[in-house]
C-alpha positions in Angstrom: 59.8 166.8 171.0 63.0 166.2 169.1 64.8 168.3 171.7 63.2 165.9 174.5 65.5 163.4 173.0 62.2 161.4 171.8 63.0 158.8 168.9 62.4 159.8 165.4 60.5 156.2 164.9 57.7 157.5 167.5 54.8 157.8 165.0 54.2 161.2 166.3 57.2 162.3 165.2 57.9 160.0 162.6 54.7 161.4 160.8 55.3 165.3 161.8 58.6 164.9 160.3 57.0 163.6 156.8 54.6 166.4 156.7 57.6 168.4 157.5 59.9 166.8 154.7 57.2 167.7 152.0 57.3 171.1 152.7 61.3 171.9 151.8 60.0 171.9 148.2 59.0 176.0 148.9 62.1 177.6 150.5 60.8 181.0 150.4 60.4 181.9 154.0 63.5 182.0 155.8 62.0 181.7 159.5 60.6 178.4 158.4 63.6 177.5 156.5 66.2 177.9 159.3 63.5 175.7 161.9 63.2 173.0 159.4 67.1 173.0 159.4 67.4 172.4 163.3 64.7 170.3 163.4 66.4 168.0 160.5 69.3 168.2 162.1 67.9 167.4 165.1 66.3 164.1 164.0 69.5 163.2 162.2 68.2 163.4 158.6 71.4 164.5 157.0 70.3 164.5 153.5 67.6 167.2 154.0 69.7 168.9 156.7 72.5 170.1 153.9 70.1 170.3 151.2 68.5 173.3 153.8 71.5 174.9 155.3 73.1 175.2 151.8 70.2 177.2 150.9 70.4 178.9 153.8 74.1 179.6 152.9 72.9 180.9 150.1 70.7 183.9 150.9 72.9 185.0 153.9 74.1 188.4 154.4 77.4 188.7 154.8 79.4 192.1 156.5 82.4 192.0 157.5 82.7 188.5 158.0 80.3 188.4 160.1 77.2 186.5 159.3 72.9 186.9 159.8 69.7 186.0 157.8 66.7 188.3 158.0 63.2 187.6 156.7 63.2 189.5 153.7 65.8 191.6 152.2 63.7 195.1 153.4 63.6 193.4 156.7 64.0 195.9 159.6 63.0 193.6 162.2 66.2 193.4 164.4 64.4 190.8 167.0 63.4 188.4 164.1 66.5 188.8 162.0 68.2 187.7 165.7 65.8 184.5 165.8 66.3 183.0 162.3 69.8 183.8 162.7 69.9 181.3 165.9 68.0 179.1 164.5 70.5 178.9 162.0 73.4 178.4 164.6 71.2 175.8 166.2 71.1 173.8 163.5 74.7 174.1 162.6 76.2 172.6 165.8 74.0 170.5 166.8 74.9 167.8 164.3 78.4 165.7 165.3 81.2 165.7 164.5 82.1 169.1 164.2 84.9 170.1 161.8 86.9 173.3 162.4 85.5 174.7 159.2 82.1 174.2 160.9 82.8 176.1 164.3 84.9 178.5 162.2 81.0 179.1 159.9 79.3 179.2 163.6 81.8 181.7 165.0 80.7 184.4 162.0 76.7 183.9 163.2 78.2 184.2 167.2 80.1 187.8 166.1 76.8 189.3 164.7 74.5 187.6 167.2 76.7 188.8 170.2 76.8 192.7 168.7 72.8 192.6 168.6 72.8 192.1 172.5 71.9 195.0 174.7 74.1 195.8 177.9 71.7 193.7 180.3 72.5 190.7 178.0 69.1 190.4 176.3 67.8 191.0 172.9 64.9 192.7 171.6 62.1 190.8 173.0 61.7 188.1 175.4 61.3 185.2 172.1 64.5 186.2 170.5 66.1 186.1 173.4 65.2 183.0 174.7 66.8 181.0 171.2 69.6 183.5 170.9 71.1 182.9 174.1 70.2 178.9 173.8 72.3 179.3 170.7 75.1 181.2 172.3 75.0 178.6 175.1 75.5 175.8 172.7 78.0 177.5 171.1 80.2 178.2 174.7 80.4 174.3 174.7 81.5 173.5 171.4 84.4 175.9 172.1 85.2 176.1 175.8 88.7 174.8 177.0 89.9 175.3 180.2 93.3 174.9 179.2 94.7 178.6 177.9 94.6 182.1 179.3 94.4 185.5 177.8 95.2 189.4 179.2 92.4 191.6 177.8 93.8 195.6 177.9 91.3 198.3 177.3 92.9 201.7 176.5 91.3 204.7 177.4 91.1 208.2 175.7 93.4 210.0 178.7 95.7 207.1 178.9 95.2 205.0 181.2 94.3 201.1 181.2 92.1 198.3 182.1 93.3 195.3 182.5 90.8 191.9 182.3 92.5 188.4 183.2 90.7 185.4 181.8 92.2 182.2 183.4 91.2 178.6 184.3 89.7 180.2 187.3 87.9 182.9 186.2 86.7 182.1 182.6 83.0 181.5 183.3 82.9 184.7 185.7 81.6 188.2 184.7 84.2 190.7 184.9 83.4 195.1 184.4 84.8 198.0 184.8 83.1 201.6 184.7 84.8 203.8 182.0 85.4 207.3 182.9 85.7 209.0 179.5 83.3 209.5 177.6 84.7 211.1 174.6 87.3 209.8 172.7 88.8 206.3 171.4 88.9 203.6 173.3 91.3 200.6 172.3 91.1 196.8 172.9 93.6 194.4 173.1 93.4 190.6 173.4 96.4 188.5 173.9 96.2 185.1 174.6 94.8 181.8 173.9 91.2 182.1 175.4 88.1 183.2 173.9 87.1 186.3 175.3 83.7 188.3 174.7 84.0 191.6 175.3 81.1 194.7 175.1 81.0 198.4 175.9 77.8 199.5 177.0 77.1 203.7 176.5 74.5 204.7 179.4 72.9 207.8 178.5 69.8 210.3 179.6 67.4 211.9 176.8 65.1 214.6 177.7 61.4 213.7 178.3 59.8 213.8 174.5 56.9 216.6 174.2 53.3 215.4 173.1 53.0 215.5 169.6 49.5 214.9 169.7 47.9 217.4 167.1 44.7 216.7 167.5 42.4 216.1 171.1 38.8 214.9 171.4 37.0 214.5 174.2 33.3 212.8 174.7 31.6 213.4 177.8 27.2 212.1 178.1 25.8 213.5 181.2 22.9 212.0 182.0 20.0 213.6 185.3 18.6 209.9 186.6 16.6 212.6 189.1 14.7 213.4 186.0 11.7 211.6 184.1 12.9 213.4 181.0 14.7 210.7 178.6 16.7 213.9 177.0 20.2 213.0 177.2 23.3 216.0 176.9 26.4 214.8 175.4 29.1 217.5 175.3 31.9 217.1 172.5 35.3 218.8 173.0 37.1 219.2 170.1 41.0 220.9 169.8 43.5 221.3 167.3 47.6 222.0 168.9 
């Protein structure tokens, strides 16, 4: 509703968001966490929305400067690790005014988010998707400048070069190129003043996987409806591989 732009004083939403309020008392689960920080932020209650996000800031895992929030610290879940970590990023620029210090915090989320993405643009499944690239999307706003330009040089293995212009007139376009080589280093380049996302995709075939199945049972009833005779035959096929 918040996202409809509906007013915080509608009593639906007025009350949902003091049920809501109540429950930042148990941080423990990070999914809920990072919601109840976009939602706060969403409905403009400051005070709860920092007393959340520093929590959040908190428990974050940090590699390399980049930064994501997963479930648990055993979490494997790539898709859901993708979704809190949007949520996050949701929450972080959607209050006003932003600072550089807070699109510099969001760009960190935006460099792990954008190395989760498969080569079609996706993410895991269709749910983490769906935030992930509303996220993204805010973020391209927050950031995007049509002044500035910038020459993006991929150097392959044998050599050669690929060169990617990102200008005025092209920034919002999808540019690719098909890479020859595929063994070796490839370098990248950037020079410039424009953002630039860049992604190399590795397209590969795997042979058919053989059954593993080590055990087979098959049930078959046969039943003669010519017959008076209730006596039923059920035949039981059982094999071990």
């Amino acid at each position: 509703m918040l996202e409809l732009n509906m007013s915080v004083s509608d009593p639906v939403v007025n009350r949902s968001l003091s049920c809501l309020r109540n429950s930042t008392t148990d941080l423990t689960n990070t999914y809920t966490t990072a919601l109840l920080a976009y939602t706060f932020t969403l409905a403009g209650d400051m005070e709860t929305r920092t007393q959340l996000l520093q929590h959040l800031d908190k428990i974050a895992l940090q590699e390399g400067g980049l930064l994501h929030w997963t479930q648990t610290s055993s979490e494997t879940s790539a898709s859901l690790a993708v979704e809190i970590s949007s949520y996050v990023l949701l929450a972080s620029l959607s209050a006003s005014p932003l600072s550089a210090a807070d699109l510099g915090y969001a760009s960190r989320i935006v460099r792990w988010l954008v190395r989760q993405q498969n080569s079609y643009g996706g993410f895991s499944s269709t749910q983490d998707t769906v935030v992930a690239l509303q996220a993204l999307s805010l973020y391209s706003t927050k950031v995007f400048s049509k002044e500035g330009a910038s020459t993006v040089t991929v150097q392959t293995p044998s050599g050669g070069q690929h060169l990617f212009d990102v200008n005025q007139n092209n920034k919002l376009l999808y540019q690719e190129r098909a890479l020859q080589d595929t063994k070796g280093k490839y370098t990248v380049e950037v020079k410039g003043s424009a953002c630039a996302s860049v992604q190399l995709s590795l397209h590969y075939n795997i042979p058919t996987p053989t059954d593993g199945t080590s055990l087979s049972i098959q049930v078959k009833p046969e039943v003669d409806c010519s017959s008076n005779s209730l006596r039923k035959t059920v035949k039981l096929n059982i094999k071990s591989l």
